[in-house]
C-alpha positions in Angstrom: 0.0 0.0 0.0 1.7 3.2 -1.5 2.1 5.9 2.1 0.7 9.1 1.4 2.9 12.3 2.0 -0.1 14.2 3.5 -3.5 13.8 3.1 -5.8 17.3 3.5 -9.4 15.9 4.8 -11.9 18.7 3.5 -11.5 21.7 0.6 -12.6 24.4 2.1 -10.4 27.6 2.5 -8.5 26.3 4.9 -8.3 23.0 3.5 -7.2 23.6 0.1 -5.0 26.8 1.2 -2.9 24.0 2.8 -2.8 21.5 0.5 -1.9 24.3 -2.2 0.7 25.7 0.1 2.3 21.7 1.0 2.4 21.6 -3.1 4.4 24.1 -3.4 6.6 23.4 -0.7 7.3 20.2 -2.7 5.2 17.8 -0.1 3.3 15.1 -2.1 -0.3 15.8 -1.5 -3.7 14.5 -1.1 -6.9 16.6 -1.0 -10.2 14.8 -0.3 -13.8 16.7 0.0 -17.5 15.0 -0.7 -17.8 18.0 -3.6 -16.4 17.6 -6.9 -14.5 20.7 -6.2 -12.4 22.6 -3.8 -14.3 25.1 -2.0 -16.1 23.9 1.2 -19.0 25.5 2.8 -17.5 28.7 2.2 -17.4 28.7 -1.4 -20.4 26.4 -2.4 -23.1 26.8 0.6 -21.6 29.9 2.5 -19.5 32.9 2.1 -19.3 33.2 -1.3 -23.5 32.7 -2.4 -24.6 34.9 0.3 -22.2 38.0 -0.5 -23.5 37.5 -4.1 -27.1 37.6 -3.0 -25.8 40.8 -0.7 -24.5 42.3 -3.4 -28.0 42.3 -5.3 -29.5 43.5 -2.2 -27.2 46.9 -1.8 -28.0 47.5 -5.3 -31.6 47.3 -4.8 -31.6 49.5 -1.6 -29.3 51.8 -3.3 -31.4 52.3 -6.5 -34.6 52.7 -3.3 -32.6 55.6 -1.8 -31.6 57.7 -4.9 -35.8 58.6 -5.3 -33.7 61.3 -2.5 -31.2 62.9 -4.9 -34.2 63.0 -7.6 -33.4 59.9 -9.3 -36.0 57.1 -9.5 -37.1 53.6 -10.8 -39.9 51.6 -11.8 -40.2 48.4 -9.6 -37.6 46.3 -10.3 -38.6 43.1 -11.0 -36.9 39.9 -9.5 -36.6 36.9 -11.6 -35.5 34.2 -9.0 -34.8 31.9 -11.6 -32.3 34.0 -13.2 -30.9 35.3 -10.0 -30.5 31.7 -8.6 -28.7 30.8 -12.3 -26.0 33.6 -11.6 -25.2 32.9 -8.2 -25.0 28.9 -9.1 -22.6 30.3 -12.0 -20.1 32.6 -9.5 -19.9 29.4 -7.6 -19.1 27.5 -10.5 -16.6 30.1 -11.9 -14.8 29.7 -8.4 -15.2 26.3 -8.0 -13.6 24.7 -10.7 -11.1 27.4 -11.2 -9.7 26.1 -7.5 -10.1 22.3 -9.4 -8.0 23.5 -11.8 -5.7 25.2 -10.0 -5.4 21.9 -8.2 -4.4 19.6 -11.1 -2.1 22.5 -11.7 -0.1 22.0 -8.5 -0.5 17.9 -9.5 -2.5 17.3 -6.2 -4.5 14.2 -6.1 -8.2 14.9 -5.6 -10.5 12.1 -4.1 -14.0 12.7 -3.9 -15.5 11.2 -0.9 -15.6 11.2 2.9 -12.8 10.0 5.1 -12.6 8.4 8.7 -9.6 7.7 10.9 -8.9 4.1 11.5 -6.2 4.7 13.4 -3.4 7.6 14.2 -1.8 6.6 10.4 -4.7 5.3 8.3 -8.2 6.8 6.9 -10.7 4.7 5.1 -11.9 6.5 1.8 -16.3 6.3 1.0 -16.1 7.8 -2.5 -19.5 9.2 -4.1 -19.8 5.6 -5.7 -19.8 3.9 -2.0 -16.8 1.8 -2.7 -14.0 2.3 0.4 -10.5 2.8 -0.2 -7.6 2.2 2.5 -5.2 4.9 2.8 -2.2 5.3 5.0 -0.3 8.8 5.3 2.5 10.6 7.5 0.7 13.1 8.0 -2.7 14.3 7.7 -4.1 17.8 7.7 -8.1 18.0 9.6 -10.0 20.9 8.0 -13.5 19.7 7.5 -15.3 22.6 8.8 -18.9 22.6 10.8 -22.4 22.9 9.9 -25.7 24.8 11.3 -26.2 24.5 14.6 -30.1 23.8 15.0 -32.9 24.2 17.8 -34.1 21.3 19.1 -38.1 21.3 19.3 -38.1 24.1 16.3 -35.5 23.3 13.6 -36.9 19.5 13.6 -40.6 20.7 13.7 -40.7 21.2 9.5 -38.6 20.3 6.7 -39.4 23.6 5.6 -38.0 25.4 8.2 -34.9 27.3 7.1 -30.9 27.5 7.9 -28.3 29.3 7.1 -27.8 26.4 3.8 -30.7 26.3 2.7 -32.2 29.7 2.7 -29.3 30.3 0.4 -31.2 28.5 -2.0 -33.8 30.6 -2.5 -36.1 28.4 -3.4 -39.4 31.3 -3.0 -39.4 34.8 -1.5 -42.0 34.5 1.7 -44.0 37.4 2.8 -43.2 37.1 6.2 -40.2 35.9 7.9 -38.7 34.9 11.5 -35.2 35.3 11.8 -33.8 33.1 15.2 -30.6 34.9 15.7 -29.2 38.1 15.9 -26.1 37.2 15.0 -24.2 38.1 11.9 -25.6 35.2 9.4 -29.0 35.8 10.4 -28.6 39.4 10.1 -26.9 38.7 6.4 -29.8 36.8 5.3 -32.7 38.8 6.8 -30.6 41.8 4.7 -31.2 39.5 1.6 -34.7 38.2 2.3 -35.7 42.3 3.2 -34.6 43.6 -0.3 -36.1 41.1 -1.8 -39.2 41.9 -0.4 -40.2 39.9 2.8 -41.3 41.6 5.7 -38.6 40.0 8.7 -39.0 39.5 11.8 -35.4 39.3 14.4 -35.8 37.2 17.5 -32.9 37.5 19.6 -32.5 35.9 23.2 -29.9 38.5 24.5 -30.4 42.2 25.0 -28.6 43.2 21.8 -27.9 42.1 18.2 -24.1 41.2 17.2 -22.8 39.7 20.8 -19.4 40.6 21.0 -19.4 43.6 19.0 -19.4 47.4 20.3 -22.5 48.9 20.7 -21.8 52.2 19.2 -21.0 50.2 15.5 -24.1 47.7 16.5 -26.2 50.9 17.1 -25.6 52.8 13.5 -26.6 49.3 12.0 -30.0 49.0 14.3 -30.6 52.2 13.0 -30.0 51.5 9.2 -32.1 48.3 9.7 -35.2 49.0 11.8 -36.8 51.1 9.6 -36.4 47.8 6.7 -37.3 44.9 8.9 -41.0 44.7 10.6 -39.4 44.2 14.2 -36.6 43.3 15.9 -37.7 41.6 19.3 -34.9 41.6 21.8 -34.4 39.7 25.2 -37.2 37.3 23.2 -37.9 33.5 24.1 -39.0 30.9 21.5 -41.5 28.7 23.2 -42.8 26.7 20.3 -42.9 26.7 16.4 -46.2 25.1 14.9 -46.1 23.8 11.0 -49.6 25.2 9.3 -50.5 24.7 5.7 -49.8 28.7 5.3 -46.5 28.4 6.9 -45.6 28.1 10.8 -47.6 29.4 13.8 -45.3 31.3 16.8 -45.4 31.4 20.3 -43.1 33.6 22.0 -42.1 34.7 25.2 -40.7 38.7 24.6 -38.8 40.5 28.1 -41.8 41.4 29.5 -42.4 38.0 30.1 -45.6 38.5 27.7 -46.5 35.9 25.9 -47.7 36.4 22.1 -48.3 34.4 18.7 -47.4 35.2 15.5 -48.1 33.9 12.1 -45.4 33.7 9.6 -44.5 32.2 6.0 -41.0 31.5 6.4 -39.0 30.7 9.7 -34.9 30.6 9.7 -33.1 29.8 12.6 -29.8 30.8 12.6 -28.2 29.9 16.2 -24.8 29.7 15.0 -21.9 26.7 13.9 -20.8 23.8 15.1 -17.4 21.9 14.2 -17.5 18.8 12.0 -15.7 16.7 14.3 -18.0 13.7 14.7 -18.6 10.6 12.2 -14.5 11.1 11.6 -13.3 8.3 13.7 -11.6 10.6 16.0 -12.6 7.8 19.0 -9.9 5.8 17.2 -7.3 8.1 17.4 -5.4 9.8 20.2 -6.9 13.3 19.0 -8.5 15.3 22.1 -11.5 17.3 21.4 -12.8 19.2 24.1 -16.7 19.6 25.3 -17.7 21.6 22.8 -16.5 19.3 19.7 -13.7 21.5 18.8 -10.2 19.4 18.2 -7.4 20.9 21.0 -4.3 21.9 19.1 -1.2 24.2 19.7 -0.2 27.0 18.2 1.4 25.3 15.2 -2.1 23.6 14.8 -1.1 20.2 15.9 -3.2 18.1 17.8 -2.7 15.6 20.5 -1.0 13.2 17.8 1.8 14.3 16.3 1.3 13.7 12.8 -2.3 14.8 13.1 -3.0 18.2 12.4 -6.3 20.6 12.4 -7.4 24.0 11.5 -10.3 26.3 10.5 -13.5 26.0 12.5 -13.1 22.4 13.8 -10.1 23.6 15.7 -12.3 26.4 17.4 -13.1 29.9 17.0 -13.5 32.5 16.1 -15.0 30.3 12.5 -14.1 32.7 9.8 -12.5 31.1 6.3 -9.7 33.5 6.8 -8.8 32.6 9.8 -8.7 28.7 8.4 -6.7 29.7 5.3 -3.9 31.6 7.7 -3.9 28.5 10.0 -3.7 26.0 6.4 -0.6 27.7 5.7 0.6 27.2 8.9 0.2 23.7 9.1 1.2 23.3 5.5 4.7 25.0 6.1 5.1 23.0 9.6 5.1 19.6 8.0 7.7 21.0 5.4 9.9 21.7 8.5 9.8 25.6 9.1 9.6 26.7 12.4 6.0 28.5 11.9 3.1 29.6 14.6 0.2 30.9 14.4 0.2 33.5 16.2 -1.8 36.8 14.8 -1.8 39.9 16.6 -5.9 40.4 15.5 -8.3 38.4 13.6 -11.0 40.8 12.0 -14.6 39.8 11.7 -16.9 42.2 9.2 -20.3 41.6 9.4 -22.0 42.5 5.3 -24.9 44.0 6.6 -26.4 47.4 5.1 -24.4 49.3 7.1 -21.6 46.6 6.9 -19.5 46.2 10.5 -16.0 45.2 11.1 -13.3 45.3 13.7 -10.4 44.0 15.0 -8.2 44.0 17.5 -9.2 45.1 20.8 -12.9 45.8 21.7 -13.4 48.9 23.1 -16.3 46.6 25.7 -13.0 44.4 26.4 -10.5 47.3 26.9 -12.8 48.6 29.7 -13.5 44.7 31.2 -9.7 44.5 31.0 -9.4 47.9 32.7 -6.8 49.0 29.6 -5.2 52.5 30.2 -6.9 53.3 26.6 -8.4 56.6 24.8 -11.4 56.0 22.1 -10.5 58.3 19.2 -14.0 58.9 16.7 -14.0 60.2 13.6 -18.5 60.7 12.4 -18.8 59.7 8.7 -21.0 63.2 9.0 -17.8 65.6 9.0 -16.2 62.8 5.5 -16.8 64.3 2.0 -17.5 60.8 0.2 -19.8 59.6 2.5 -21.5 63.0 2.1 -21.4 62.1 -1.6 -22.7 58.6 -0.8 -25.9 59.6 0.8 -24.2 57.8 3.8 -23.2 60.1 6.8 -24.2 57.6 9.2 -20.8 55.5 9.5 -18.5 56.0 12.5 -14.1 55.4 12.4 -12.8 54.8 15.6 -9.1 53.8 17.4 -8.7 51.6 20.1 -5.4 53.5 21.3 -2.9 53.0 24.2 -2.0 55.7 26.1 1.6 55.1 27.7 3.0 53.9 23.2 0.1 55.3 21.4 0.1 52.4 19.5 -3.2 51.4 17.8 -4.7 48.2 19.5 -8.5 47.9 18.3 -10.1 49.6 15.2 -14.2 49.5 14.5 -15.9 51.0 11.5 -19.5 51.1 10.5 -20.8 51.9 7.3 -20.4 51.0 3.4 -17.3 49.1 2.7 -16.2 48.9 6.3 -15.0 45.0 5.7 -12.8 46.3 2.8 -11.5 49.8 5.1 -10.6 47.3 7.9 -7.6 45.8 6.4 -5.5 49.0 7.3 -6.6 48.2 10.8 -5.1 44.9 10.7 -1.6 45.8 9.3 -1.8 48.8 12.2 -2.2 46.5 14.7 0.2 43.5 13.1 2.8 46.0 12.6 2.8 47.9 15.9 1.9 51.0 13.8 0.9 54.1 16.9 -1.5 57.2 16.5 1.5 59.2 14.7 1.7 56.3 11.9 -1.6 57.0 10.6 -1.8 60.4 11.0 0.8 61.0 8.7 0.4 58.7 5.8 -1.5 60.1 3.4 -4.4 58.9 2.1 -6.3 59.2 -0.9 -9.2 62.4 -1.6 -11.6 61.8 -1.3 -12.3 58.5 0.2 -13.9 56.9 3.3 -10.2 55.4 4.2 -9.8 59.0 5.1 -11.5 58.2 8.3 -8.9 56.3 9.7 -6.5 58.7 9.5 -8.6 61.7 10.7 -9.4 59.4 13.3 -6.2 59.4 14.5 -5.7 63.4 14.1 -9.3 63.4 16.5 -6.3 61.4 18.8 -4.5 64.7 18.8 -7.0 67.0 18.6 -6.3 68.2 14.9 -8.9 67.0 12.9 -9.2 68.6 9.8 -13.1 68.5 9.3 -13.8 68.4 13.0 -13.3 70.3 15.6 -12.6 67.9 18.7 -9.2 69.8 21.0 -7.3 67.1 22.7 -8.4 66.8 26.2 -5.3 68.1 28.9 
């Protein structure tokens, strides 16, 4: 039996970032996935479908809004067919563009599922049910995780949505509940709402977007209540009820009040969980901890030592980037460099209408950490393109230490904020302080401006505000 170099169990980012990487670093590969493609959730069920359908739901807000500036439409008309055709085609285009990028690198691709038989074999299902023995040296675990459901509401209906299937867009309801205020339910009520369903947000805790300031949560609440029907915090889902019209409601909202509601369509979105089970783990000495997320150090090893993992079956935060960094990683560790992964900031951007991101240091954890900190805003109000955008509601703000000045957490809400939040990151990575920003000069006029008038605000010499520095 031929001894594989590597094998790479699942092509998602991370997965076929790592098996790319091992190619080039001359390591004798094996990628195996259950699609006929690279890509993973994140390119065939996730990331990639839902910021297509986004995208057609900015455009159709943004045509809405420009009846202000004296510029208006008929109704546009949605043809779902068409619009499902186009996003199946980007994920085509993707997909076997990353197939042939891996026949490229001369990486063997097996379609099918794998499961450990022991700490140096896998056995192989294939989409034609025949099972294939395979030994390796090492092995790379990247096989992701899947919708986390409700029990006693995701299994009341077959029709009842996640975060996979309401990608498919199979109808748009009229009405819609929305479990989950977290960033994927908030994604996909931002679809479903353009489209033209009325939503409805049931969230358990007292805010939407746990874990994100409330300052960049509250400039999205405000570009979003006046689109969705209601969003119903501190709320309680007693029961869900399948009717021929669609799925009767009973819940519990922080009064303690107890109301039903009818609607069409119900999504529950209540977050991830890893793909760790129905691998065979049990027959391995890999540790996973209570939550099903494989332990592993910092150069994303597990317990084994020829037994790696990475992206979100290795644990949070689940974001494809962070799975791609840590497939490198792993990738160069087997080739014998002395890597870690060990990033300074991980940003998260939520694609919302205003879109979110941060990294770095929360401003809610500098104060929990009791940080010797200054929060330096700059208003989207006082920037020239947003004022050309229609969109003076964003916000720009530093996370800054005092005693260095150094930049240690950067939030921005508004248009584009995931694709502004990259100079954040390299800030951060690079130990770049206050003065950094302040002087490198950015483009007119732009929103990146904000960051770096953010950082004059630090020293009290905003251009386009007036804000002296406190003494």
């Amino acid at each position: 039996m031929k001894k594989r170099k590597l094998i790479v169990i699942g092509a998602g980012p991370g997965g076929y970032a790592a098996a790319f990487l091992a190619a080039d670093l001359g390591i004798e590969t094996t990628l195996i996935d259950r699609d006929v493609n690279p890509g993973g959730v994140c390119l065939f069920r996730g990331c990639i479908p839902s910021k297509a359908l986004l995208h057609l739901a900015k455009v159709l807000k943004e045509a809405e809004e420009l009846k202000n500036f004296g510029i208006s439409f008929t109704k546009p008309k949605i043809d779902l067919k068409k619009v499902r055709a186009w996003k199946i085609d980007v994920i085509k285009k993707l997909t076997s563009g990353l197939g042939q990028i891996s026949k490229q690198r001369k990486i063997e691709f097996i379609q099918g599922d794998a499961s450990f038989i022991n700490n140096n074999t896998i056995e192989v299902t294939g989409t034609d049910k025949k099972k294939e023995i395979l030994e390796f040296e090492n092995v790379i675990i990247a096989t992701g995780s899947h919708p986390a459901g409700i029990p006693g509401i995701s299994d009341v209906s077959k029709k009842i949505l996640d975060s996979t299937s309401a990608l498919n867009l199979e109808k748009i309801p009229k009405s819609m509940l929305v479990i989950g205020g977290g960033y994927i339910g908030l994604e996909l009520a931002t679809v479903y709402s353009a489209f033209g369903t009325k939503i409805t947000i049931a969230e358990m805790l007292p805010g939407l977007l746990n874990g994100a300031d409330r300052d960049l949560v509250n400039i999205l609440y405000s570009g979003i209540k006046n689109s969705f029907e209601s969003i119903l915090l501190e709320t309680k889902i007693i029961s869900v009820k399948a009717k021929p019209s669609g799925f009767k409601v009973k819940l519990q909202e922080k009064d303690k009040k107890i109301t039903e509601m009818n609607f069409e369509s119900v999504l529950v979105s209540a977050g991830r969980k890893p793909n760790s089970s129905n691998l065979g783990l049990e027959n391995t000495g890999v540790k996973v901890n209570e939550k099903g997320f494989i332990i592993t150090d910092n150069q994303t090893r597990t317990s084994v030592k020829n037994i790696f993992a990475i992206g979100d079956v290795a644990g949070e935060p689940m974001l494809a980037h962070k799975a791609s960094h840590e497939g490198r990683i792993a990738a160069e560790v087997i080739a014998g460099h002395k890597s870690v992964f060990e990033p300074k900031t991980i940003p998260a951007v939520v694609f919302t209408d205003p879109e979110i991101a941060w990294c770095g240091v929360t401003e809610t954890e500098a104060k929990i950490k009791n940080l010797d900190y200054t929060v330096s805003k700059f208003p989207w109000a006082a920037s020239g393109r947003a004022l050309t955008l229609g969109r003076t509601d964003g916000l720009t703000k530093l996370i800054i230490d005092n005693k260095t000045e150094r930049i240690i957490g950067v939030g921005i809400a508004g248009p584009n904020a995931g694709d502004l939040i990259s100079e954040g990151v390299l800030a951060i990575e690079m130990g770049a302080n206050a003065t950094d920003l302040r002087l490198s000069i950015h483009p007119h006029p732009t929103l990146s401006e904000t960051i770096m008038e953010s950082a004059e605000v630090f020293f009290g010499q905003s251009t386009h505000i007036f804000k002296p520095k406190k003494q």
